[in-house]
N, C-alpha and C positions, 0 to 999 in steps of 0.2 A: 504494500500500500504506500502510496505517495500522500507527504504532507506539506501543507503551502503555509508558509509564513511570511517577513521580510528580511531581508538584507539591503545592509551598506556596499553598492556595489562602486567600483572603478574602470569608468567604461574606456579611458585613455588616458595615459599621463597628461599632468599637468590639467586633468580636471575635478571636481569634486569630488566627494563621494555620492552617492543617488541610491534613496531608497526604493528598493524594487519587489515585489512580489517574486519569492524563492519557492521553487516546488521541489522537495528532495524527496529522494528515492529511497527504498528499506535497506540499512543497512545489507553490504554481503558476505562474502566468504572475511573473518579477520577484524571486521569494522563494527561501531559501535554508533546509536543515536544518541546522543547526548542535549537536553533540557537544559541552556546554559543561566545562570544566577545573575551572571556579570560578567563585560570582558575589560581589560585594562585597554589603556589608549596610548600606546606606544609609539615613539618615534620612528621604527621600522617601518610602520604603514604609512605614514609621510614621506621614505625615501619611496618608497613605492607609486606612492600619489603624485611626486615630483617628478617620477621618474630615473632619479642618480643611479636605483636598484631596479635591473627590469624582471618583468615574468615572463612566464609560459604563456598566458592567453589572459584573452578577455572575453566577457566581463569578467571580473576581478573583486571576490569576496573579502575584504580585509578583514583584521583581526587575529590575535595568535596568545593572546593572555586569556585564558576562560576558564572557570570551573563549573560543575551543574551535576543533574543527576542523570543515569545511564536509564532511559527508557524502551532501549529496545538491542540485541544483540543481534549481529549475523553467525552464520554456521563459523565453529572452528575457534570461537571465542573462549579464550581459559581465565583468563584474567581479570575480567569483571561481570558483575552479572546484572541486571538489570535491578534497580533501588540504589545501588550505587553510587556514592558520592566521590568525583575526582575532578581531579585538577588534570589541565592538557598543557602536555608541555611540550614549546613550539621545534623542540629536537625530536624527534621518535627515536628509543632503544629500542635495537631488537633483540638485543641477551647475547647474539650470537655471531657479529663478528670482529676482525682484531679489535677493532676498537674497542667496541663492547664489552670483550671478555678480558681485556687489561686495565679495565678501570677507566675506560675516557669516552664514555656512549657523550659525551658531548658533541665527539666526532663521531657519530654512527654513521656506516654506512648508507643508512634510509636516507641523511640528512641529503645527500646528491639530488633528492627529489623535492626541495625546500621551495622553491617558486617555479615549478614547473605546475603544481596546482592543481593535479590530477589523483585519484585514490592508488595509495601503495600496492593493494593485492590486484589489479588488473590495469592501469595507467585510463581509467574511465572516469568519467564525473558521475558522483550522485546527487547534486546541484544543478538548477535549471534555473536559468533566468529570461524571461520574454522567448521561450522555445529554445534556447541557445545553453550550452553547457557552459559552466561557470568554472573557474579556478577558486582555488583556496590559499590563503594566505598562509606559510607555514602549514598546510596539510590540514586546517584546521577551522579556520572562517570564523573568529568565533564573535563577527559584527554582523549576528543573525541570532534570535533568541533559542532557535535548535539547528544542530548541522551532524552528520555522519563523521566517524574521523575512525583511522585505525585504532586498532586497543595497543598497537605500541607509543601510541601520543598520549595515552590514558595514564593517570597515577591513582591509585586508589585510596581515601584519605579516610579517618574514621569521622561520624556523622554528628562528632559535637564541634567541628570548625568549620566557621562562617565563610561560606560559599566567594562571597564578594568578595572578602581579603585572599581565600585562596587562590582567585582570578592572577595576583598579583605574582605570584611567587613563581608560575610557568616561563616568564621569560625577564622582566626589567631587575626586579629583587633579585632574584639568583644570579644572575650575570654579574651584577653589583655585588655583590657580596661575595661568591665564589671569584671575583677577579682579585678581591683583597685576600682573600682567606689562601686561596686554594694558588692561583697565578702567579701571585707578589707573595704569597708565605707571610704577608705580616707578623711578626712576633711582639709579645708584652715589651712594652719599652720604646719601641722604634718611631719614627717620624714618619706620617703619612701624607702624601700630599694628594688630592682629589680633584680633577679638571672637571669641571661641570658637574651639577646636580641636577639631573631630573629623576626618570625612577630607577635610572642606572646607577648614578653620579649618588642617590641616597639611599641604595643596597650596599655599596663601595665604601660611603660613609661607614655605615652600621655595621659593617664587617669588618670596617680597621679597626672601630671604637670595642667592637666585644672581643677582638683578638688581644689590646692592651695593647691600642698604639700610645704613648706618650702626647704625642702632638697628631691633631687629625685635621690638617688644613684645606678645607673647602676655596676654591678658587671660580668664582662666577659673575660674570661683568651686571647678574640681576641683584638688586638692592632686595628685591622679597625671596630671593634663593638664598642668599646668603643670610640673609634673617632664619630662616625654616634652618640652616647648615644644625643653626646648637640642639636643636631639638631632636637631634638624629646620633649625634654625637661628635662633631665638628669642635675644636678648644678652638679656632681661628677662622674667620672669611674674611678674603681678601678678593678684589674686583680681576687682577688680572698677575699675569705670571711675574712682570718685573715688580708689584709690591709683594707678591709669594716670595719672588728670590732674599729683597732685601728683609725681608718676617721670618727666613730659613735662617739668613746670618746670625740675627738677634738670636732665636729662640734655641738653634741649636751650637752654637759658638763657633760658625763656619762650615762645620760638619755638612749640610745641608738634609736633604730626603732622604731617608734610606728606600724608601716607595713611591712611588710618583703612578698615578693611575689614569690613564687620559680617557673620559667618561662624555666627553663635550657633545653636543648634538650631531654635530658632521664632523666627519672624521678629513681630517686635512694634515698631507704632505708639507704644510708649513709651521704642522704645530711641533712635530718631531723633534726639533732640534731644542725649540726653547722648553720643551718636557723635561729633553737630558739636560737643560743646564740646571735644572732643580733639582737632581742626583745624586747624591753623596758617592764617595770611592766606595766601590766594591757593592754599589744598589743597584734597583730594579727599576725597570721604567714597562708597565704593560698597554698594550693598546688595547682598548675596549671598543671604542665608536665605530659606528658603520659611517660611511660615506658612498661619493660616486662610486662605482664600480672599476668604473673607466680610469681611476688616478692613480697613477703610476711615479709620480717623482716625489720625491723625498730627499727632505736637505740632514745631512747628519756630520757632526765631527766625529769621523773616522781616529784621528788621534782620540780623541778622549773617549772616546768608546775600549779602544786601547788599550790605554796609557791608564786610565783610571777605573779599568776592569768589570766594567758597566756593562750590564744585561739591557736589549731590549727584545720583548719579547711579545705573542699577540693571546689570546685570549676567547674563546667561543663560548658562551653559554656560561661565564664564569669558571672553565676547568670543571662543572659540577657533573653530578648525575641524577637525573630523573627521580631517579626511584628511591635513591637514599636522602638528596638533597631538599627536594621537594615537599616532602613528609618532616624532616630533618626542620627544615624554616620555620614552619608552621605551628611545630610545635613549640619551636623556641618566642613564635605569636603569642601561642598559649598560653604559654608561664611570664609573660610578661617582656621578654627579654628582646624581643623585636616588633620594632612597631611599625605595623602597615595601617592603622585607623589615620594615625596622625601623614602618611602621605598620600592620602584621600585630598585633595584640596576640593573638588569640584564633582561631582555627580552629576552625569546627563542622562535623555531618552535615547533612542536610539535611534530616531530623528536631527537629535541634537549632532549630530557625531561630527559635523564639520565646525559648529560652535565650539566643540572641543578642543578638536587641532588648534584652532584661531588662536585657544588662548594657550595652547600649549607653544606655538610659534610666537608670540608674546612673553612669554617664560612669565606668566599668569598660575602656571599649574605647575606642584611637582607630580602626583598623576591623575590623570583624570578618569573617570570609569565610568561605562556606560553600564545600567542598570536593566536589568529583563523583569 
């Protein structure tokens, strides 16, 4: 049986989103229907909207942050069963290959099919839009209040944690957080420095702050980002990287970063160089941001990469895993010790969704989430 609802579609770069009448199909062999609570409003789906990041086809379902309840399985299903409460995480694990089976399903092999936008077990849509097959954002669409997804994009969570916040922890929180924790290795003591805050930029926060960074310095040219920096666990915000440098001198007696985390909205070959000049001897500098696809140059002092024994290095999904990471956050929600209410700033419809981006490209939001 087919069921008709809406989605946020993207009919071309460089245009809206447009709400449209979605008819999906019964899950099939592998796949699961999911009833979603909420989806997070991620920067990703704006390199998409812009175009810097292209796909597979159009029309073009966005969204890749979502959790909800499983209301219908296809054959061959182990893993979840229908009442089910999970989280969809914008990586799919499959258990079983290298990557997988050595700890790093961050990079699973499924991930090759991340904006091709078609279902894993047969390369088919069960998405329909105005008669026409639709793509999915990250395998996943979750800017539709029900969509089909495989059950390796499934996490299974237990049924006292609130639907809405677990939206969040599938792709912006975890990446931020496992970039600090997991990438950079933060340790108790050390000096963190933070390139942009939104919901990357304050998982990255929150994860130098509970690893025991010393110094957790937010760096963002928004006057209400850096306001929100203390509340996450930021000791510093500063507007831009040459008052960070001279704030590393003072606070660490020249020493500088031992972490540097580059979280910024677009990811740019010019930010490179002045990241490593915030680097202490023998630190880390990780790249987190997405940008164009297309960009290819990169300015770096090769001596002092060098000479002063500097790592740079990149970063997917925060280094994390699905299955342990995901569950892992959540509950650290639970007990208090992570907070995802406080980077709620703005709740929309799902009408709303381009009011959303507006203020997220205003740096008005640190995330915003669309409501079902």
């Amino acid at each position: 049986m087919t069921t008709k609802t809406q989605a946020a579609v993207l009919w071309e770069p460089g245009r809206d989103w447009k709400i449209e009448e979605l008819v999906l199909d019964a899950p099939k062999y592998g796949e699961v229907k999911v009833e979603l609570a909420a989806s997070g409003m991620c920067h990703s789906d704006e390199h998409v909207r812009d175009g810097s990041v292209p796909v597979g086809m159009y029309p073009y379902i966005g969204g890749h942050e979502g959790a909800g309840v499983v209301t219908e399985i296809g054959p061959g299903v182990t893993s979840v069963e229908v009442g089910d409460h999970v989280a969809l995480g914008f990586i799919p694990a499959c258990g079983r290959c290298p990557s997988c089976a050595t700890g790093k399903s961050s990079i699973c092999d499924l991930g090759a099919n991340l904006l091709a936008g078609v279902q894993l077990s047969d390369g088919t849509a069960r998405h329909h839009v105005n008669g026409q097959d639709a793509g999915l954002m990250c395998l996943l669409g979750t800017f539709a209040p029900v969509t089909v997804v495989n059950e390796a994009s499934c996490v299974k969570l237990t049924k006292d944690i609130p639907l809405d916040k677990a939206a969040l922890v599938g792709c912006g929180v975890t990446t931020g957080w496992g970039s600090a924790v997991y990438a950079a290795g933060v340790s108790a003591g050390e000096t963190v420095v933070v390139l942009g805050m939104g919901g990357v930029g304050c998982g990255a926060v929150q994860g130098a702050a509970l690893a025991g960074a010393r110094h957790v310095v937010l760096v963002d040219p928004s006057p209400f980002k850096r306001e929100q920096g203390a509340i996450f666990g930021a000791t510093h915000a500063v507007a831009t990287i040459d008052e960070a440098l001279v704030l590393l001198q003072d606070i660490t007696w020249g020493q500088l970063a031992d972490k540097v985390l580059i979280t910024v909205d677009v990811a740019r070959g010019d930010l490179i160089a002045p990241a490593m000049s915030l680097v202490a001897k023998g630190g880390v500098c990780v790249q987190v941001s997405v940008g164009d696809l297309t960009q290819i140059d990169t300015k770096l002092s090769l001596f002092d990469l060098t000479a002063m024994r500097k790592t740079l290095k990149g970063a997917w999904f925060g280094n994390a895993n699905i299955r342990f990471d995901i569950p892992h956050l959540l509950r650290l929600y639970m007990e208090g010790q992570l907070k995802l209410d406080e980077m709620i700033t703005r709740t929309y419809s799902l009408d709303q969704v381009n009011d959303g981006y507006e203020a997220m490209r205003k740096a008005e939001n640190v995330r915003g989430v669309i409501m079902y």
